[in-house]
DRENBATI-414227 format. One record per residue (C-alpha): residue number from 1; x, y, z. Coordinates in nm, 2 decimals, padded with zeros to 4 digits. Layout:
! DRENBATI-414227
+-----+--------+--------+--------+
| pos |     xx |     yy |     zz |
+-----+--------+--------+--------+
| NUM |      X |      Y |      Z |
...
+-----+--------+--------+--------+
//
This chain:
! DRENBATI-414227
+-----+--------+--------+--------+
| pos |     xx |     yy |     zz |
+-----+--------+--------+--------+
|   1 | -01.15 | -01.20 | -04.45 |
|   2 | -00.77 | -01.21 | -04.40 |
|   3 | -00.74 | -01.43 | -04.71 |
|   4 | -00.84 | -01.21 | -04.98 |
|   5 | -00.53 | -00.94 | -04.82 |
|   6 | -00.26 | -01.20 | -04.77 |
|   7 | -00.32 | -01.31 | -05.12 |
|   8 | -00.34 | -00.98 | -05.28 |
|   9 |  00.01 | -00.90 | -05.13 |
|  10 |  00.13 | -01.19 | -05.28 |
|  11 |  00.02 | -01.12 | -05.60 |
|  12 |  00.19 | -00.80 | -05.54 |
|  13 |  00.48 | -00.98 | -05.46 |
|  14 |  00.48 | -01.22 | -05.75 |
|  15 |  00.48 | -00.89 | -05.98 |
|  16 |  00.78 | -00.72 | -05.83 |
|  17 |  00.95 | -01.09 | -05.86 |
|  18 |  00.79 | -01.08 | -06.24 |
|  19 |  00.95 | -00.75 | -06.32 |
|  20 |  01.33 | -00.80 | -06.20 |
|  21 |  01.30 | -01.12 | -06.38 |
|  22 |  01.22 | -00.95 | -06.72 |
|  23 |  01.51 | -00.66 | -06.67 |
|  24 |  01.75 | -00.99 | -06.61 |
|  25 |  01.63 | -01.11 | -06.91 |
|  26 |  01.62 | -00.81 | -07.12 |
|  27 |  01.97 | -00.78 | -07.00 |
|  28 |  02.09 | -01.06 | -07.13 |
|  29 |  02.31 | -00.92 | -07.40 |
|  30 |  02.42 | -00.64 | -07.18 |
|  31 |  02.82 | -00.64 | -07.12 |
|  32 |  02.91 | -00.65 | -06.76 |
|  33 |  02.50 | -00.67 | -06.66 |
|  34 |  02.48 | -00.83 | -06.35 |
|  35 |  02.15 | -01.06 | -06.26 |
|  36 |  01.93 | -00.91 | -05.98 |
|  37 |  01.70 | -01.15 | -05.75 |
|  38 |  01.38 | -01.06 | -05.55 |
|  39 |  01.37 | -01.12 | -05.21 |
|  40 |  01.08 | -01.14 | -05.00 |
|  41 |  00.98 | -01.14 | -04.63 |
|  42 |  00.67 | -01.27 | -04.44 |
|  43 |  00.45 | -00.95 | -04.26 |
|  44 |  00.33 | -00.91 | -03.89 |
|  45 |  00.15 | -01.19 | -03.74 |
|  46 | -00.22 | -01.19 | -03.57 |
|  47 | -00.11 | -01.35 | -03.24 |
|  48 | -00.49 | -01.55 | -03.13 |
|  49 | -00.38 | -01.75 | -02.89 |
|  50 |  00.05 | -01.69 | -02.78 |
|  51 |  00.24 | -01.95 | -02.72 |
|  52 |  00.38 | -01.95 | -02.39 |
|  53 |  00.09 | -01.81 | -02.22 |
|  54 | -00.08 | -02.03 | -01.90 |
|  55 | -00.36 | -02.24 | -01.97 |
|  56 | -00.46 | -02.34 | -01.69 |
|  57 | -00.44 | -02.28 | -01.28 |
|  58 | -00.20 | -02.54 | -01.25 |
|  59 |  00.03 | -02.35 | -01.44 |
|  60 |  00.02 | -02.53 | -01.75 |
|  61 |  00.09 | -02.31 | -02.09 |
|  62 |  00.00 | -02.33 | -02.41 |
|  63 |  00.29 | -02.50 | -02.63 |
|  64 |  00.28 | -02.35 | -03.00 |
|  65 |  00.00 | -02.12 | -03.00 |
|  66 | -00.17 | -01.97 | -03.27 |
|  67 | -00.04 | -01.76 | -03.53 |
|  68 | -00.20 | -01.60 | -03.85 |
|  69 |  00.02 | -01.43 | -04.08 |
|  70 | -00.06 | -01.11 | -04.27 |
|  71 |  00.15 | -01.20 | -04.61 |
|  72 |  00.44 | -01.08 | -04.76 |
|  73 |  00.65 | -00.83 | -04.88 |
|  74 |  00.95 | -00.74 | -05.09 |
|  75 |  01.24 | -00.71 | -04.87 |
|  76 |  01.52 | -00.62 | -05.10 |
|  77 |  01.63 | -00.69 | -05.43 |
|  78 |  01.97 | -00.80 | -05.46 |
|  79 |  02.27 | -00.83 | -05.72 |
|  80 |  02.44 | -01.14 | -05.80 |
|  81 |  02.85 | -00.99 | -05.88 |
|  82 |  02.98 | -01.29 | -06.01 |
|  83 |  03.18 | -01.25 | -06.30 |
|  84 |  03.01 | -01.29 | -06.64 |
|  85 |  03.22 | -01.50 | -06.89 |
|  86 |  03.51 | -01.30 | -07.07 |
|  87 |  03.37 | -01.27 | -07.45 |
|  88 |  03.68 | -01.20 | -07.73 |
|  89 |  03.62 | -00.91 | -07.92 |
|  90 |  03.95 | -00.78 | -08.09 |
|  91 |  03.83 | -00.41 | -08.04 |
|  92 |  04.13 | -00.21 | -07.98 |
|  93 |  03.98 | -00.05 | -07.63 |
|  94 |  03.76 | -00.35 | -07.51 |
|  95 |  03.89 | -00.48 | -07.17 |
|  96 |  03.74 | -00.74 | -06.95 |
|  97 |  03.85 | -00.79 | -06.54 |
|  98 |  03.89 | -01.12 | -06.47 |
|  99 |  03.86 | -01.12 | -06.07 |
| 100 |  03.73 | -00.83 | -05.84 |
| 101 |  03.73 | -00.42 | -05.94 |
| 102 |  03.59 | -00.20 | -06.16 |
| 103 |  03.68 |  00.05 | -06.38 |
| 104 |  03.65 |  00.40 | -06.27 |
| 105 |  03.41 |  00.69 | -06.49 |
| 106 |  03.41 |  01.05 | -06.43 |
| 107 |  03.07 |  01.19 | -06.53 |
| 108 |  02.96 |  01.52 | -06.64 |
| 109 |  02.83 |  01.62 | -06.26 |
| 110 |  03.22 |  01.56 | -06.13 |
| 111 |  03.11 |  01.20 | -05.94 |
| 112 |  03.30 |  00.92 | -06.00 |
| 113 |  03.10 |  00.62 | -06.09 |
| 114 |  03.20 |  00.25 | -06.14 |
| 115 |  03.12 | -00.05 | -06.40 |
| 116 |  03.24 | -00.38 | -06.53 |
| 117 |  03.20 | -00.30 | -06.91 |
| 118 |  03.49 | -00.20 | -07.11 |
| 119 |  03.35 | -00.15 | -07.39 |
| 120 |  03.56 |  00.18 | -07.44 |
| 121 |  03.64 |  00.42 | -07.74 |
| 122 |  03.86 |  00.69 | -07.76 |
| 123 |  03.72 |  01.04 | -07.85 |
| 124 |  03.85 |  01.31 | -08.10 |
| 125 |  04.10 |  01.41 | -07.89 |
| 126 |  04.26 |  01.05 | -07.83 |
| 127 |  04.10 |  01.06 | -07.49 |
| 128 |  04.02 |  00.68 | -07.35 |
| 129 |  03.58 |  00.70 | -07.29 |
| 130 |  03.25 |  00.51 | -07.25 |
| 131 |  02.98 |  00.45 | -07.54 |
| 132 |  02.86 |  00.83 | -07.34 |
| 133 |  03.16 |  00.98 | -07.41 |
| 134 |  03.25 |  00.99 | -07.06 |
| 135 |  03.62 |  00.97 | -06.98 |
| 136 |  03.78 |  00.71 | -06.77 |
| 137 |  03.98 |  00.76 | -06.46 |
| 138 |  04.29 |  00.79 | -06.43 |
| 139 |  04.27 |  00.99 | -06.77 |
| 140 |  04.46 |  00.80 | -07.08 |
| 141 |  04.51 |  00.98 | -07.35 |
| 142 |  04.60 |  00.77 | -07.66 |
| 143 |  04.81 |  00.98 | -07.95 |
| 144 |  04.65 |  01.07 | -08.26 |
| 145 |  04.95 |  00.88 | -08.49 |
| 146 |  04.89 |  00.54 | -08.26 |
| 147 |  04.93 |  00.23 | -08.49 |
| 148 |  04.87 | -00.03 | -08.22 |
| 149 |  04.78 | -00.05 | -07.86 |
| 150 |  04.85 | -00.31 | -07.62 |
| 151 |  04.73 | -00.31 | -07.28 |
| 152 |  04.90 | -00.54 | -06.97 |
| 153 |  04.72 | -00.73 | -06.71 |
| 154 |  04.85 | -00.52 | -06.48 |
| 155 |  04.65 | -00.22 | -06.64 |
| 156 |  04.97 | -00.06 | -06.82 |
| 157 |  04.87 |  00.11 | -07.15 |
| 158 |  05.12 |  00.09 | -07.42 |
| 159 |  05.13 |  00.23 | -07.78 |
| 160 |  05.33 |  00.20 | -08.09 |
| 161 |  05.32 |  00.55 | -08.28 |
| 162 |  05.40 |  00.59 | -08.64 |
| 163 |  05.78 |  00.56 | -08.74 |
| 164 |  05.84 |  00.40 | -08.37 |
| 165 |  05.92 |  00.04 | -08.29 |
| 166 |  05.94 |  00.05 | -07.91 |
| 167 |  05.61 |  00.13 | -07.72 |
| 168 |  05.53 |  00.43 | -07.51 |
| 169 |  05.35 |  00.41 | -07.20 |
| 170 |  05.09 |  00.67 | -07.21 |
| 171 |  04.86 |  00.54 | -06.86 |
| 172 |  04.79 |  00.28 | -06.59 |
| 173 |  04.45 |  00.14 | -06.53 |
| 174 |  04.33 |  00.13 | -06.16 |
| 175 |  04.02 | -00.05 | -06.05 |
| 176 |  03.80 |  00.03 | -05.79 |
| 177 |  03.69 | -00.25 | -05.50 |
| 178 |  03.44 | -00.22 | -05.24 |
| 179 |  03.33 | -00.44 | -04.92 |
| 180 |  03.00 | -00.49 | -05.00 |
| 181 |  02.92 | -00.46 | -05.44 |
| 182 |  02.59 | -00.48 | -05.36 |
| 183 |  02.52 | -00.23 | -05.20 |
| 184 |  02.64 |  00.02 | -05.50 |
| 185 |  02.33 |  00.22 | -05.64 |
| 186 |  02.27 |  00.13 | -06.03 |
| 187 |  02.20 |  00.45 | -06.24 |
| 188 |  02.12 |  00.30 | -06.61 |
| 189 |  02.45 |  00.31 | -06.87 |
| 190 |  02.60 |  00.02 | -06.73 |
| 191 |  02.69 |  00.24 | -06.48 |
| 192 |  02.70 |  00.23 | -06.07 |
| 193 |  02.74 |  00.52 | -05.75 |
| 194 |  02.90 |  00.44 | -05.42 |
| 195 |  02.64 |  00.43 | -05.17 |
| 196 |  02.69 |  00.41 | -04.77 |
| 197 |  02.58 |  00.04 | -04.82 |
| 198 |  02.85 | -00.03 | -05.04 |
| 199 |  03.13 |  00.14 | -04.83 |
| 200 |  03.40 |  00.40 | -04.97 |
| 201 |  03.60 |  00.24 | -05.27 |
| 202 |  03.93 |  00.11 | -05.24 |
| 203 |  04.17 |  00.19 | -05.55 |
| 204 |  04.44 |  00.00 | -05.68 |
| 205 |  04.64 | -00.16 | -05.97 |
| 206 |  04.50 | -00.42 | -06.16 |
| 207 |  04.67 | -00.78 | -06.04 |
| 208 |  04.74 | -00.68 | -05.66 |
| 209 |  04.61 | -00.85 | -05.39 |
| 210 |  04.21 | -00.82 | -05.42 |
| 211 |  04.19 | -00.66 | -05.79 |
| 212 |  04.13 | -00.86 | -06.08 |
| 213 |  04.36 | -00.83 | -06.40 |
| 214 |  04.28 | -00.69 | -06.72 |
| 215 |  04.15 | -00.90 | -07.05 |
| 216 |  04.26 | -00.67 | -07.35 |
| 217 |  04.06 | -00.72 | -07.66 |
| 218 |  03.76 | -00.89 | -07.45 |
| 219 |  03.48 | -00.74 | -07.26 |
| 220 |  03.29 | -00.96 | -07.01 |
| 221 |  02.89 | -01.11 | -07.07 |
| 222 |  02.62 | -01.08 | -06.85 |
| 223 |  02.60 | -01.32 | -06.59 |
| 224 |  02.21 | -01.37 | -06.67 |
| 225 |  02.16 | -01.74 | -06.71 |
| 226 |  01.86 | -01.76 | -06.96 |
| 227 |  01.77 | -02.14 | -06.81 |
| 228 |  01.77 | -02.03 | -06.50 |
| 229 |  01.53 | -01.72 | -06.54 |
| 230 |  01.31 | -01.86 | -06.75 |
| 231 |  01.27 | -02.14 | -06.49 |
| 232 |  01.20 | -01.86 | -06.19 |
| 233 |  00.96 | -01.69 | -06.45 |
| 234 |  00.76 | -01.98 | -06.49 |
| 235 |  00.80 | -02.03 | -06.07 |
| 236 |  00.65 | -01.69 | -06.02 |
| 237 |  00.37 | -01.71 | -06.29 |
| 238 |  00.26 | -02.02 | -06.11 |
| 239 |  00.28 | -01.83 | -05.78 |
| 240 |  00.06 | -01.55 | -05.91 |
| 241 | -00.17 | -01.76 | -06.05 |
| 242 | -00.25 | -01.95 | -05.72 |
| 243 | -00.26 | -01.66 | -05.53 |
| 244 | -00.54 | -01.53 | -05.79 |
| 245 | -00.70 | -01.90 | -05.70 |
| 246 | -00.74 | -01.77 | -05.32 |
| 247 | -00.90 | -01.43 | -05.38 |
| 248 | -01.13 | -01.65 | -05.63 |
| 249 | -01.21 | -01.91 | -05.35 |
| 250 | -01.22 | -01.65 | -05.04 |
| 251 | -01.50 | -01.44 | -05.28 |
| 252 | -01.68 | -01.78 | -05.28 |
| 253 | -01.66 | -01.84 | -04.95 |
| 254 | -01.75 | -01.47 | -04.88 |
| 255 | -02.04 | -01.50 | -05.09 |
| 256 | -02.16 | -01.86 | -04.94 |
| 257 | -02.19 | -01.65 | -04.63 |
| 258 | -02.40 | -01.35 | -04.76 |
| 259 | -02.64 | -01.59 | -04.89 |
| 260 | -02.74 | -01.82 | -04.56 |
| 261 | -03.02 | -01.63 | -04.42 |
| 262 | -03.20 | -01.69 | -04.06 |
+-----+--------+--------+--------+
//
């Protein structure tokens, strides 16, 4: 019986949906998290009778046909880039982009990855780094007798050492853009790769055409809205739920059958 099947891949379906809910939610605190949604596509169809085909000598044909679909699947799960609301922090190295880009990371294997949370530190030797410890690109390297820092929109890094009153530039921000954000591969740590989806990045200054600028002293929220979730949550319990209704009534009906003897 087809039913039992086609409702079992739903059910399948409804979890996947279930679980990229949850990580949305459990995100929802995350700085620069972006939401993800399931997406879903019908499976091959059991053509009994094709539409189009002649149904009689006359040359008459048969106008819709019949159809009987095999259920779903999961066709992709896709992230939603728009931009999280900027949060005010006062941390010295927090930075926020208000607009397109991210910031660049150089990890320990030499790859450069990307992210939108600049929540950054500096290490012990003054160097400008993620929570990891892994050093943003281009390198800035802030001096150990820095009293204040002030960072530009345009991504120009500025400090006031001790016994100075002018600032010293010590780095310039560039931000990384790409044709098509979703297709970058997430890796955990707020972190993202360039894939062949996502196309080769295109570097630049922060406020030129296509980049966003910098926020000092904010970093930017997830962009998980907890109405909304918990809204699609309840959605796809309900979905699961009446997909478990048709394996429950197609067992009946399978078992209405066994029992009608000749």
């Amino acid at each position: 019986m087809r039913a039992l099947r086609t409702a079992a891949s739903g059910m399948a379906a409804q979890q996947l949906n279930v679980e990229v809910i949850s990580n949305n939610i459990a995100n929802m605190n995350t700085v620069g998290y972006k939401r993800q949604r399931a997406e879903f596509q019908d499976l091959l169809y059991h053509n009994v009778e094709r539409m189009g085909a002649q149904s009689s000598t006359q040359g008459t044909v048969v106008p819709t046909g019949i159809q009987i679909g095999a259920g779903v699947k999961a066709g992709a799960v896709y992230r939603i880039t728009e931009q999280g609301t900027p949060t005010q922090t006062g941390g010295r190295y927090d930075m926020a982009i208000e607009g397109k880009g991210y910031f660049q990371i150089l990890m320990p294997s030499g790859e450069t990855a990307y992210t939108r949370a600049g929540n950054f530190a500096v290490n012990g030797e003054g160097q400008l780094v993620t929570d990891d410890g892994y050093p943003v690109q281009p390198n800035i390297s802030v001096p150990q007798d820095t009293v204040d820092v002030s960072i530009s929109k345009s991504g120009q890094v500025q400090v006031i050492t001790a016994g100075q009153t002018e600032p010293t530039i010590v780095g310039q921000l560039e931000l990384a853009t790409f044709f098509n954000e979703a297709g970058l591969e997430a890796i955990g740590d707020n972190l993202l790769l360039e894939t062949t989806a996502s196309g080769p990045a295109n570097i630049g200054s922060p406020g030129e055409v296509g980049f966003g600028e910098i926020l000092h002293g904010f970093t930017e929220a997830s962009n998980v809205d907890a109405v909304a979730e918990i809204s699609a949550l309840i959605i796809a319990q309900r979905a699961y739920e009446m997909n478990s209704k048709v394996i429950t009534t197609a067992d009946q009906m399978l078992s209405v059958s066994a029992q009608v003897k000749s």
